[in-house]
N, C-alpha and C positions, 0 to 999 in steps of 0.2 A: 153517319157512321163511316169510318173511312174501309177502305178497299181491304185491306190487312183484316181488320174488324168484323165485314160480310164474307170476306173467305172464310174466315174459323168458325161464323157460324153456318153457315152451309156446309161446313164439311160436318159440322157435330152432330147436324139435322141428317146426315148421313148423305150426301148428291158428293158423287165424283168429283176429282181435278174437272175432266172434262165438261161436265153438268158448271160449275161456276165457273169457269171460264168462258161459257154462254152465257148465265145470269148476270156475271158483270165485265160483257165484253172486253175478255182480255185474253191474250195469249195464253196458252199452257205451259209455257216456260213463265211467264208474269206469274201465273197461281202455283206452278211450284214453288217459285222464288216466293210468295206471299205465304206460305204453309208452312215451310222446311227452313225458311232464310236462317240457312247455313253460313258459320259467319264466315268474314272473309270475303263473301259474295258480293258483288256489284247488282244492285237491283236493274232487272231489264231496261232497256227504253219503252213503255207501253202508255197510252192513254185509256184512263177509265172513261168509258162515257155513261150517264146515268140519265136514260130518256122514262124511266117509271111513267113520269107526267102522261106521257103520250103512249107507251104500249098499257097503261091501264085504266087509259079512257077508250071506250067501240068510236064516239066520236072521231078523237085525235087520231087514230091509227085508220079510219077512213079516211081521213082526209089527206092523212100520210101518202097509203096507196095511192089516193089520186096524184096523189105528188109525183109520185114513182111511175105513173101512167103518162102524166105529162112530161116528165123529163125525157123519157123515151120519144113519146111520138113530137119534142117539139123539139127532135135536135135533127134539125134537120140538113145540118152542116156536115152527117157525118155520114161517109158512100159506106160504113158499115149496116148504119141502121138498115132494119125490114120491120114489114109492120108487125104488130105482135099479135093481129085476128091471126096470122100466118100459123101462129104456135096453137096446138092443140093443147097443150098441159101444161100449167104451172105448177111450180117443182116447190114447194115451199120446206126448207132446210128447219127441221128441229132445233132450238123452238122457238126461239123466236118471228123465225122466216114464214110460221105456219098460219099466223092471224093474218098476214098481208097477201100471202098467196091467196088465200081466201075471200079475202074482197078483190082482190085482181083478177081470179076465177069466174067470180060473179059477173064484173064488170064487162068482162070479156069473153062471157059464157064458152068459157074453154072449160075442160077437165083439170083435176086438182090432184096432184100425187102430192106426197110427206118421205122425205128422206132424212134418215136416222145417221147422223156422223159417228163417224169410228170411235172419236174422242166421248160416246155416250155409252159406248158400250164397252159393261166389265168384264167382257170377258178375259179369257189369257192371250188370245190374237185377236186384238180387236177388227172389228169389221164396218165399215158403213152399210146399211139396208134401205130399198124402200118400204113403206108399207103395205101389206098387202091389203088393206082396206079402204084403200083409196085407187086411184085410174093405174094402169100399168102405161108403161112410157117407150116400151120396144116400139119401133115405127114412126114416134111422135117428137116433132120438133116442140122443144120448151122452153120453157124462160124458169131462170133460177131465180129464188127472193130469199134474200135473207137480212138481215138487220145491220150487219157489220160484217165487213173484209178487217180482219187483223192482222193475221200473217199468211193469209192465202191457203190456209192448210185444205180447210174444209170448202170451200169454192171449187176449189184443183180437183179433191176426191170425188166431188158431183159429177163435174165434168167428165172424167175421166169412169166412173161408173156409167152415166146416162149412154155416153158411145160405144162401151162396151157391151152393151146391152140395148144397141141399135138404132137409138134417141138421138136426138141431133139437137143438141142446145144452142140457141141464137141469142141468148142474151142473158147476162146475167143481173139484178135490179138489188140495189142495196141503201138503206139509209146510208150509213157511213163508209167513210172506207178510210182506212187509217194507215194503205200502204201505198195509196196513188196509182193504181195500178188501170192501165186501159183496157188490158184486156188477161182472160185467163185457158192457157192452154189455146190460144186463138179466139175466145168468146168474147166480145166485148163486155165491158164492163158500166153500167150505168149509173153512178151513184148519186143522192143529192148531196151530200158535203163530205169531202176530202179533208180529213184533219190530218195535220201536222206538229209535231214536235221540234221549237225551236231549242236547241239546249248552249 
């Protein structure tokens, strides 16, 4: 089914702009334009990435993490890196970021927080949260995980929540990342593949 096709029916099943624009990693300006495509409009530049295979296998998405574990501790080229036993808490970003922080938790028998992006909540002033039934993150340096950098929105608002509330983020970990980005708000960035759009 193509991207136009899972929008309409996630919105019908009733999930947010923001809720599918997680389910099929894409910008929120990509899912208006897929909703509303008002004519006249030039469709975004955005890439769909469709990893189903792997976020719903427990296998594939362990092995994922590991991925994500290694890519970190084996870049050792970079005077950014620190090791990540360093970090008490993985920050794992709703919802997709939350299966991986969780085997990265384990791995690393660090503590595991869940952060709620703004872009999920209906409210009238939306707001990002963490949960409160997972670790609290004042005091604790973390590592953020989430599936995909698209447009940097929701990476940016972690950050910038976690320090505000006295966390200190050392690293951000992402399968993809779709804007090439090194680092966010000063975080480094770790991703395993950088996709591009040649047009």
């Amino acid at each position: 089914m193509s991207s136009l096709g899972r929008a309409k029916v996630l919105r019908s099943e009733g999930h947010s702009p923001g809720q599918i624009a997680d389910e099929l990693s894409l910008s929120m300006e990509t899912v208006t334009w897929l909703l509303t495509q008002a004519k006249g409009t030039v469709a975004p530049r955005d890439v769909h990435i469709d990893w189903t295979s792997v976020s719903s296998s427990a296998p594939l998405l362990e092995q994922t993490a590991f991925m994500l574990l290694g890519r970190y501790y084996g870049d050792r080229n970079s005077p950014q890196a620190e090791p990540a036993r360093d970090a008490q808490v993985i920050v794992g970003i709703a919802l997709s970021g939350i299966p991986l922080a969780t085997i990265i938790a384990v791995e690393e028998n660090a503590k595991l927080a869940i952060y709620h992006p703004a872009k999920q909540n209906a409210s009238e002033r939306p707001v990002g949260s963490m949960s409160g039934n997972f670790a609290p993150v004042s005091g604790e340096r973390c590592i953020i995980v989430d599936d995909t950098i698209t447009s940097g929105t929701t990476v940016k608002e972690v950050v910038k929540y976690l320090k505000k509330h006295g966390a200190t983020p050392v690293a951000i970990w992402v399968i993809f990342d779709k804007r090439g980005v090194k680092d966010v708000e000063g975080v480094p960035v770790y991703s395993l593949f950088r996709i591009s759009r040649i047009d």
